[in-house]
LODO-333070 format. One line per 3 residues: number of its first residue (from 1); their letters; for each residue x, y, z of C-alpha. Coordinates in steps of 0.02 Angstrom, whole numbers, always signed. Layout:
% LODO-333070
NUM = a = X/Y/Z  ...;
This chain:
% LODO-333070
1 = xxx = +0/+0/+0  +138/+137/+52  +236/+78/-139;
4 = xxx = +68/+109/-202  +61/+284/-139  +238/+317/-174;
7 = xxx = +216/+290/-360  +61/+412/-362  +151/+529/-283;
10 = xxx = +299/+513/-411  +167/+517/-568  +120/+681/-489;
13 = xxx = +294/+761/-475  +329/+821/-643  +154/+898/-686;
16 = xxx = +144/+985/-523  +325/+1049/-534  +296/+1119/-713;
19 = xxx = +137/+1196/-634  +226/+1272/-508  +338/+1341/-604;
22 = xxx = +252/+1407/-755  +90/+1435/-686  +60/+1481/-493;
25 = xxx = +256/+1576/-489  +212/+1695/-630  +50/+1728/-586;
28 = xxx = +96/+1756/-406  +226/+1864/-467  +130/+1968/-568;
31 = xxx = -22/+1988/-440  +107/+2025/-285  +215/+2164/-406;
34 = xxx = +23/+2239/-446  -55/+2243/-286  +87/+2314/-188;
37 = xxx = +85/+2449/-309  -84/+2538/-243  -45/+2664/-140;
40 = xxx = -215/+2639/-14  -148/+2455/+31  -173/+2300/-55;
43 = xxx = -359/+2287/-7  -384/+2450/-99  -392/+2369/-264;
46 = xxx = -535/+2249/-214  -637/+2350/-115  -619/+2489/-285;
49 = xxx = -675/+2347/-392  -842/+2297/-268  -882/+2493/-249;
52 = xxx = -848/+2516/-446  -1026/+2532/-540  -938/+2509/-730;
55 = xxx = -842/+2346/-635  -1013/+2272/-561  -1069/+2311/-737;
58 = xxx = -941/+2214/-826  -960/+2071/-682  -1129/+2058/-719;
61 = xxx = -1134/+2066/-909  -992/+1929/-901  -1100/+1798/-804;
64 = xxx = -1279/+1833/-910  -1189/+1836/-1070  -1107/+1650/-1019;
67 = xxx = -1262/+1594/-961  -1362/+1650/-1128  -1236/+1590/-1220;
70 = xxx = -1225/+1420/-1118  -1392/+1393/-1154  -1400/+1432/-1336;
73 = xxx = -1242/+1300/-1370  -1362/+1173/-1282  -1501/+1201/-1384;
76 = xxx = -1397/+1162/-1508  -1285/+1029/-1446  -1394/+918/-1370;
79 = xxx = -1520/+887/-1530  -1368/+840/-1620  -1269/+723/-1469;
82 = xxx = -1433/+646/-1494  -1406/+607/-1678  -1225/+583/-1670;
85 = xxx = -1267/+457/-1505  -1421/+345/-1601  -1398/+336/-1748;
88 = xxx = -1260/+258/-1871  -1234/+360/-2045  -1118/+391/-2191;
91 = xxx = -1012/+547/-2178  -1023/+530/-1978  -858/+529/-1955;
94 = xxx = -851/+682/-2052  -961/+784/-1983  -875/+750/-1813;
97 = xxx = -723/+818/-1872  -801/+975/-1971  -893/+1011/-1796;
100 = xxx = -755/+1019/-1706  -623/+1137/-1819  -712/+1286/-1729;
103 = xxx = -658/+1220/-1574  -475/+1248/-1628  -469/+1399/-1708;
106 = xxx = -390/+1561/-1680  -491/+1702/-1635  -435/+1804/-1765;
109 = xxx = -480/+1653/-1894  -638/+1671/-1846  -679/+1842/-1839;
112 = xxx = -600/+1856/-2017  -718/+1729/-2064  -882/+1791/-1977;
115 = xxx = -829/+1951/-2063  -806/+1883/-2227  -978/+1806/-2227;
118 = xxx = -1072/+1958/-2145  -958/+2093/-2136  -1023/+2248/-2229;
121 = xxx = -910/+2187/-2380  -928/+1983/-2319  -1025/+1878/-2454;
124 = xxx = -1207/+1899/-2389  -1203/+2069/-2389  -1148/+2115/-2539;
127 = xxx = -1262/+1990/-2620  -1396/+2092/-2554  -1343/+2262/-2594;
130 = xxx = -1322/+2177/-2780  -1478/+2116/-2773  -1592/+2239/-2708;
133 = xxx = -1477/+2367/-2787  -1460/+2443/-2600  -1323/+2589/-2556;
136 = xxx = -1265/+2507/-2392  -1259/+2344/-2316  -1417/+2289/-2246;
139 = xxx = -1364/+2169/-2086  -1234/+2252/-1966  -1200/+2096/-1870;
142 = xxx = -1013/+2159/-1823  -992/+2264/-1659  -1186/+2176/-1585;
145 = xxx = -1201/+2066/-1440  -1277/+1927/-1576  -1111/+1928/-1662;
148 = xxx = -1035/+1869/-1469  -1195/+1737/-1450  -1160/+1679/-1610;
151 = xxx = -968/+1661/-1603  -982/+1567/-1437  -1098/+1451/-1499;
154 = xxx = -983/+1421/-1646  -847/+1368/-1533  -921/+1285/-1412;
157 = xxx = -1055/+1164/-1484  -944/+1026/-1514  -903/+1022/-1331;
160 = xxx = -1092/+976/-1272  -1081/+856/-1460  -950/+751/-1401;
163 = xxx = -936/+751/-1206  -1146/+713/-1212  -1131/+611/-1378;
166 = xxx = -1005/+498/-1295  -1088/+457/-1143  -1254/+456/-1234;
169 = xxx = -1192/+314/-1343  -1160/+198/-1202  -1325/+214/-1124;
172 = xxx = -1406/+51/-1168  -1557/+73/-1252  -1646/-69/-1182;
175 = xxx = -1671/+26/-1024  -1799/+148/-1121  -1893/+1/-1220;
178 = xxx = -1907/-87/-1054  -2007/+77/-983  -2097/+99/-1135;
181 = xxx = -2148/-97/-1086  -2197/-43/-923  -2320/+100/-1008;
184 = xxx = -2202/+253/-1003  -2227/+349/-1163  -2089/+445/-1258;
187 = xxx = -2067/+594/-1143  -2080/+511/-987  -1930/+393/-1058;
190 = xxx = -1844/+554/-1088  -1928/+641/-909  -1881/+470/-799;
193 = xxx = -1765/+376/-882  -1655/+457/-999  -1627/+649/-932;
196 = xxx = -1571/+562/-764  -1442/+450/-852  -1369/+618/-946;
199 = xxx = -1382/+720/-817  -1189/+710/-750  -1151/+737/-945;
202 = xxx = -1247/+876/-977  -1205/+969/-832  -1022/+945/-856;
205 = xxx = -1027/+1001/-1010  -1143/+1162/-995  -1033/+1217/-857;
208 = xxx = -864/+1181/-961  -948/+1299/-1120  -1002/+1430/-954;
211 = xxx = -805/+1420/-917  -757/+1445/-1107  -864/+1593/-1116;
214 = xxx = -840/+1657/-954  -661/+1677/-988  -702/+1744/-1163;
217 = xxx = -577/+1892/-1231  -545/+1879/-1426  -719/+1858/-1468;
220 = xxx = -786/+1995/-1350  -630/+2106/-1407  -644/+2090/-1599;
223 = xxx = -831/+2043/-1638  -900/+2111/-1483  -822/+2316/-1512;
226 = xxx = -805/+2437/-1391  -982/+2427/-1300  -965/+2253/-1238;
229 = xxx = -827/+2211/-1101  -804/+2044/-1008  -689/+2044/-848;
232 = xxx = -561/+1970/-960  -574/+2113/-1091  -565/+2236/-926;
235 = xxx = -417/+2164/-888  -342/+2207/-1049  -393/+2351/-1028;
238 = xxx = -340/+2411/-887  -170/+2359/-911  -136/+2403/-1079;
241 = xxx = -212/+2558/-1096  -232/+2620/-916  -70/+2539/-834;
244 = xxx = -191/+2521/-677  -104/+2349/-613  -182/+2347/-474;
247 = xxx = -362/+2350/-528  -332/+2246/-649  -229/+2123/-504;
250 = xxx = -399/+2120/-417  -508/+2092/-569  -379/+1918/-606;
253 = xxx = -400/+1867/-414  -584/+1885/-436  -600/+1773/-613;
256 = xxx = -472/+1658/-543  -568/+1621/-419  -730/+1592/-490;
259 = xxx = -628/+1498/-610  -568/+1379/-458  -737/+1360/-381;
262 = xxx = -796/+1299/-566  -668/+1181/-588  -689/+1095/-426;
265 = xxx = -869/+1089/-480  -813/+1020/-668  -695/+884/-580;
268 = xxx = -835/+823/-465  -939/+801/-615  -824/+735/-765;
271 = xxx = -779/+598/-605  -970/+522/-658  -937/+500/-836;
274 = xxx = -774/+450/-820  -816/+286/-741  -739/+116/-797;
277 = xxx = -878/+46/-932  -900/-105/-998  -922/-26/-1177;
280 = xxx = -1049/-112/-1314  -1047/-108/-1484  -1117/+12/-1600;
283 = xxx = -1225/-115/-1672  -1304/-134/-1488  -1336/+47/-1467;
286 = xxx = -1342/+135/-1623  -1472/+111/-1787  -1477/+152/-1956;
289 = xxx = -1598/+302/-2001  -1771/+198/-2071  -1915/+283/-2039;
292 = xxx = -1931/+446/-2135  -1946/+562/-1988  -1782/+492/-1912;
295 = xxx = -1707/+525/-2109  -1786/+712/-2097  -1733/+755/-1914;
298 = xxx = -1541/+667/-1986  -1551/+799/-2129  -1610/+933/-2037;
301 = xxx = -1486/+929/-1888  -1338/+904/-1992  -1388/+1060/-2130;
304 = xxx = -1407/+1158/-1997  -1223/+1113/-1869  -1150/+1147/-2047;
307 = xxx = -1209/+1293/-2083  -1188/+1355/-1904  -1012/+1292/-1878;
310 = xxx = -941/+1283/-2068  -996/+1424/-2156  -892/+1548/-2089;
313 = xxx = -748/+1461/-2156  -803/+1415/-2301  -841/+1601/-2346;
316 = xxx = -677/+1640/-2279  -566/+1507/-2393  -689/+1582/-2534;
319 = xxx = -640/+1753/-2491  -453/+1719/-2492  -458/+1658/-2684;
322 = xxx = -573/+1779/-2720  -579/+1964/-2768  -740/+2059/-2764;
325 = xxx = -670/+2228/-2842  -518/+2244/-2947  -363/+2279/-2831;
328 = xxx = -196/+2334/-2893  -38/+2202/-2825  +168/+2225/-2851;
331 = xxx = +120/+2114/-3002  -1/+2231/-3074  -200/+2268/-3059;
334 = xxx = -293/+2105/-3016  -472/+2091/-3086  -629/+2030/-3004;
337 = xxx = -645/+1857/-2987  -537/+1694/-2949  -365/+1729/-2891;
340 = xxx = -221/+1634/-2812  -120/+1800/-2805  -148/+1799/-2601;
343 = xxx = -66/+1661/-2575  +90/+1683/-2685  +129/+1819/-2597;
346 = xxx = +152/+1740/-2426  +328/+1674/-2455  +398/+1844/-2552;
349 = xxx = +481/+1975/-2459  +440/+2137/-2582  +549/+2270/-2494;
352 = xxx = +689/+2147/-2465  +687/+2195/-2269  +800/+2103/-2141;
355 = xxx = +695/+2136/-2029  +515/+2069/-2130  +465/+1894/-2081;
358 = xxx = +348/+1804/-2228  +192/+1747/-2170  +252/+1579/-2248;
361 = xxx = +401/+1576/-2139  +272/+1586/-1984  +181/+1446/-2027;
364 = xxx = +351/+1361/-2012  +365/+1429/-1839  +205/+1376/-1794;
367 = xxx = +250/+1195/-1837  +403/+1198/-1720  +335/+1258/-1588;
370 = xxx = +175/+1134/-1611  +299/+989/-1599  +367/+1049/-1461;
373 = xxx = +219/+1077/-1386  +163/+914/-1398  +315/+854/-1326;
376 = xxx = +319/+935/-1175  +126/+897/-1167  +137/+726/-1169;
379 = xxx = +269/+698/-1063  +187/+791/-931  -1/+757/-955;
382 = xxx = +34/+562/-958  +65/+534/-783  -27/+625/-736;
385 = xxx = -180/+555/-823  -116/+396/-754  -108/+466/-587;
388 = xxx = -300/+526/-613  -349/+337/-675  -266/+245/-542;
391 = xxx = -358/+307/-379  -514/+403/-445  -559/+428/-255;
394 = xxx = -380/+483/-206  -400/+641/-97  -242/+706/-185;
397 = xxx = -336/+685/-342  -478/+770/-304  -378/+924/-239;
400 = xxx = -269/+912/-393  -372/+865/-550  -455/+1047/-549;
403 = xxx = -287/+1144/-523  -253/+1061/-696  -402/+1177/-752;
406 = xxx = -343/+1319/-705  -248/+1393/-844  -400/+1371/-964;
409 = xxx = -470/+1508/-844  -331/+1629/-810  -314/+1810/-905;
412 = xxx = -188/+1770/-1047  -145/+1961/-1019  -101/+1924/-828;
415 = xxx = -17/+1752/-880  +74/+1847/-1021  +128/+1982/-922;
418 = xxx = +194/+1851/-781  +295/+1762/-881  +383/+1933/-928;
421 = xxx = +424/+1987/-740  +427/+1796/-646  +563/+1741/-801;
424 = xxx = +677/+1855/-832  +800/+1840/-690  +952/+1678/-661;
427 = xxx = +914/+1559/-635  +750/+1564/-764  +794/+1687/-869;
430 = xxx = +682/+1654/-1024  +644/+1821/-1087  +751/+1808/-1259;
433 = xxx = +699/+1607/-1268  +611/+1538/-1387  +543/+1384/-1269;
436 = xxx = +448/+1525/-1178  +300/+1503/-1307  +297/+1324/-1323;
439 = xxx = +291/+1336/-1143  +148/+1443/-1123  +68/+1327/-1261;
442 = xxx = +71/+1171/-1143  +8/+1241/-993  -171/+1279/-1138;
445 = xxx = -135/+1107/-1226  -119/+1005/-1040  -277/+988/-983;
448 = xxx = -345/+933/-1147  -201/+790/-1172  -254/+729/-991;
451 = xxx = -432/+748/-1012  -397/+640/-1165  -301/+514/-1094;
454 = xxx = -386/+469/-913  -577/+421/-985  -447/+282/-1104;
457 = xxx = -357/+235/-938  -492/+214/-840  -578/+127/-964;
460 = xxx = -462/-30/-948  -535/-173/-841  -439/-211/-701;
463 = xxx = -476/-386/-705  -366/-359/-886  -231/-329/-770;
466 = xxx = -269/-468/-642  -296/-591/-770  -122/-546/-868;
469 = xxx = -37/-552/-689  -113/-715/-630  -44/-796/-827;
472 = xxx = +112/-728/-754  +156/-577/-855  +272/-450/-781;
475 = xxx = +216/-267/-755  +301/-221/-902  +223/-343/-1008;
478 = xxx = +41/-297/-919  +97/-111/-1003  +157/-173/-1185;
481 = xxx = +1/-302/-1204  -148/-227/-1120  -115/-52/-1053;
484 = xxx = -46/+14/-1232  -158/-73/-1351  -274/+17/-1293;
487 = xxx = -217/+194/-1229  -104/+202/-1394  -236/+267/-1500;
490 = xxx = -284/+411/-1338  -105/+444/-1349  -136/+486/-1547;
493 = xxx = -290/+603/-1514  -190/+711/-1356  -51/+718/-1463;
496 = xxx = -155/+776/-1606  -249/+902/-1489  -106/+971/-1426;
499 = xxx = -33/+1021/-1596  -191/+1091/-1661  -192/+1214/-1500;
502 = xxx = -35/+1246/-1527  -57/+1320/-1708  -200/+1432/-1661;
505 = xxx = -149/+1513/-1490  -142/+1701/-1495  -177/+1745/-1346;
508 = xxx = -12/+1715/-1241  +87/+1696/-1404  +42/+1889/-1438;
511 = xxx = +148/+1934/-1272  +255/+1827/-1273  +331/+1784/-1463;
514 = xxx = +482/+1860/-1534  +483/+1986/-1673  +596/+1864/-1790;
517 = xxx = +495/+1734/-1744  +285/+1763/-1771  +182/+1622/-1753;
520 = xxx = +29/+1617/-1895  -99/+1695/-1797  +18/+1835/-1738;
523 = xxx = +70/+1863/-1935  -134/+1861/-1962  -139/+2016/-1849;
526 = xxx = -13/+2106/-1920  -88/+2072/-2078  -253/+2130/-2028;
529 = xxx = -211/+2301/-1939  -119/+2342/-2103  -221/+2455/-2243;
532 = xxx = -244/+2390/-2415  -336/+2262/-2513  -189/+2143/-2519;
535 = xxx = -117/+2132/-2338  -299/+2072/-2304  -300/+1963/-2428;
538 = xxx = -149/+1872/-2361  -227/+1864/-2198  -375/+1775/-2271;
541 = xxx = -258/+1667/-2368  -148/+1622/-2196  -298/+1611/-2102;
544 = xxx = -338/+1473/-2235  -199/+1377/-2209  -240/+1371/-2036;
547 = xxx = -405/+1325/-2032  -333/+1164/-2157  -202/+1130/-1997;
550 = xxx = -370/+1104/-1898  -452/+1021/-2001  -333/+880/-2027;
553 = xxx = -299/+880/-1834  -494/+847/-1805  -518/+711/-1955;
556 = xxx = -339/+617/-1868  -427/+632/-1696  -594/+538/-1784;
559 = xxx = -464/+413/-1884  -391/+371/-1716  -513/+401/-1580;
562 = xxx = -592/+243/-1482  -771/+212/-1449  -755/+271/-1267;
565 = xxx = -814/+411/-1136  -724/+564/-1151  -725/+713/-1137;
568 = x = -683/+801/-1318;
């Protein structure tokens, strides 16, 4: 018993030292340096912030936008975990992968996409001014508080699709024609029988997307505009443009904190569906669409996720091979219509600079620090996923497993800025390093490798082990012929999360990345705050490329993905 606990404890050491580290020293660093700068005392800050009425007004517009938004990704989501759960299709495969690109993406991707589609010169809008022969463009959906509904909803359906569609698909359906049986009608299966069974699901999930858009920045920031503020954008805010540290100290204290009290709440719940399952086969709980109401709700569900969560980027690859007026290029004037001119010039360097990075030489940079990423992922989330799987009712584990939460909640701004102070003095003097962004990458792309891996651990069957033990295999061997068979394929998917992250964080990589060496999204800004028809075009084209990265990171995760309870 002690060797058992002595192993947990050493599956713990590395994650908790690289959270230490990288995560609670800088942020302690930064919120010590900001607070003892208020001259009225370190309360100050926090007692300004509770007495504030623009700060109560940001708190609450924070927490009813989450919940609206929360609610609207349900309304979504569940209808389609439903289909995705029941019911056996071509294409499903597919659409699980499409669903989730959104999931992935930068923010900047996305608002260059939303704006391509219904900007004032996006695709639908100038359709209409064609049309009806109009003099401006009749939808403003930029700068509105649908534009921030709409975004989250793009980003976060595929949460409530696969952490509900997974758990869905295990429920035997027996257990519903047996009620039915007993007299129960449709609804009060669903009333009695089913909602009960989904419950720990659904409520894991809605309070993961109230997380996600609790925390929102880039979508409040760029689609939102300057009327709409969530305590992350105030943040921002006040440290960027109003240097008030301390303020903005107190605001992080305040979201971490809520952030923590989630988590705890998100561990206690992802515990219920991440129980060890004897899992079925498809065939048992998932049908082929007969009847044609099940074929019309099938066609109906799956129009309408696409044109929810693919559109945008299909208008935006459109846009960045198309031009809608004639625009003139180093090359010469380009006309109207189909053009590849965007992306040739991402690898040229026109004024011959030394000091000009190509966009083309970013995506490079991107891919480096990816791998890297998913190096240093791995090798940390691994144990402790294994640590998580071993002793679900450890009391370490229940204290720990929602400090690996934690950075998914934390101001990038405050993180950023913390890495800066906390890491630039011997003996971790990072400041000119490149690993500092790879670094900031994993402590994003760690809870979603260990999320990944522990529902795969903790779906082996002990008596697996016993049984290999008791035919006398060695603990290695248990690990080579029963443990890795079937947590290879997790392995794939974490790896394959973590280097999609990876290629669309901005957030810390904006603080933290060296001139010489932009990541894509950071080229995509730079793109985008330049003037003229062609730097935009290039940041459609990059943004492009990106969205492909995603793309064929979410199709590998469906190729090598097991039929098990997760949680992505």
């Amino acid at each position: 018993m002690r060797n058992k606990h002595n192993v947990h404890l050493l599956l713990w050491l590395a994650p908790l030292a690289f959270l230490a580290v990288f995560y609670f020293y800088p942020l302690g660093s930064i919120l010590s340096l900001s607070l003892s700068r208020s001259e009225a005392g370190i309360l100050a800050p926090f007692v300004e912030a509770v007495a504030s009425d623009s700060v109560r007004r940001v708190i609450d517009f924070t927490i009813w936008q989450a919940l609206l938004s929360t609610l609207l990704t349900l309304l979504l989501g569940l209808p389609g975990a439903y289909l995705l759960a029941r019911y056996d299709f071509r294409g499903k495969g597919l659409l699980r992968a499409l669903t989730g690109v959104p999931f992935v993406m930068p923010t900047l991707v996305v608002a260059a996409g939303f704006s391509a589609l219904l900007g004032s010169h996006g695709w639908i809008n100038v359709a209409l001014m064609r049309l009806f022969d109009l003099p401006n463009p009749p939808i403003q959906f930029l700068n509105t508080l649908a534009a921030i509904l709409v975004a989250h909803v793009f980003y976060n359906t595929t949460i409530v699709l696969r952490m509900v569609g997974d758990f869905w698909s295990h429920l035997d359906p027996r257990l519903g024609k047996a009620a039915q049986t007993l007299g129960a009608n449709r609804w009060q299966v669903l009333h009695k029988v089913t909602l009960p069974l989904l419950s720990p699901a659904i409520y894991a999930a809605a309070l993961l997307v109230f997380i996600f858009d609790f925390t929102s920045f880039g979508v409040i920031l760029v689609l939102g505009g300057p009327h709409f503020a969530t305590l992350e954008v105030e943040i921002y805010y006040q440290t960027i443009s109003l240097f008030d540290l301390p303020l903005a100290a107190a605001l992080s204290a305040l979201q971490l904190s809520c952030t923590l009290g989630m988590t705890i709440l998100y561990a206690r719940l992802s515990g219920k569906i991440s129980l060890p399952l004897k899992l079925q086969s498809r065939k048992h709980t998932q049908g082929r669409l007969i009847t044609w109401r099940q074929r019309l709700f099938a066609l109906g569900m799956v129009a309408l996720l696409l044109i929810i969560l693919t559109t945008p980027l299909l208008a935006l690859a459109g846009r960045s091979l198309t031009t809608l007026g004639g625009i003139d290029s180093p090359e010469g004037s380009i006309a109207p219509g189909l053009t590849l001119a965007f992306y040739r010039e991402l690898g040229i360097n026109r004024q011959e600079s030394l000091f000009y990075v190509t966009p083309l030489s970013a995506i490079g940079v991107s891919l480096t620090y990816a791998s890297a990423t998913v190096i240093l992922a791995l090798i940390l989330g691994l144990p402790a996923a294994w640590a998580l799987s071993t002793d679900r009712k450890s009391p370490l584990n229940r204290i720990l497993d929602p400090l690996l939460m934690l950075p998914l909640g934390t101001s990038a701004v405050t993180l950023g800025l913390g890495f800066i102070i906390a890491l630039a003095h011997p003996p971790l003097d990072l400041r000119a390093s490149p690993l500092l962004v790879p670094i900031a990458h994993t402590l994003v792309a760690f809870p979603f490798v260990v999320r990944s891996l522990t529902p795969a651990m903790q779906s082996i069957q002990p008596r697996l082990r016993h049984a290999a033990t008791v035919l006398g295999a060695s603990p290695r061997q248990v690990i080579r012929h029963v443990d890795l068979p079937i947590v290879g394929r997790a392995l794939l998917v974490a790896a394959t999360f973590a280097f999609t992250i990876s290629i669309g964080e901005f957030g810390a990589t904006s603080l933290l990345s060296r001139p010489e060496f932009p990541t894509a999204p950071v080229a995509i800004y730079r793109l985008l705050s330049r003037p003229g028809a062609m730097n935009y075009g290039q940041a459609l084209a990059l943004s492009t490329i990106l969205m492909a990265f995603a793309a064929v990171g979410m199709l590998a995760i469906e190729r090598f993905r097991i039929a098990e309870v997760g949680e992505f």
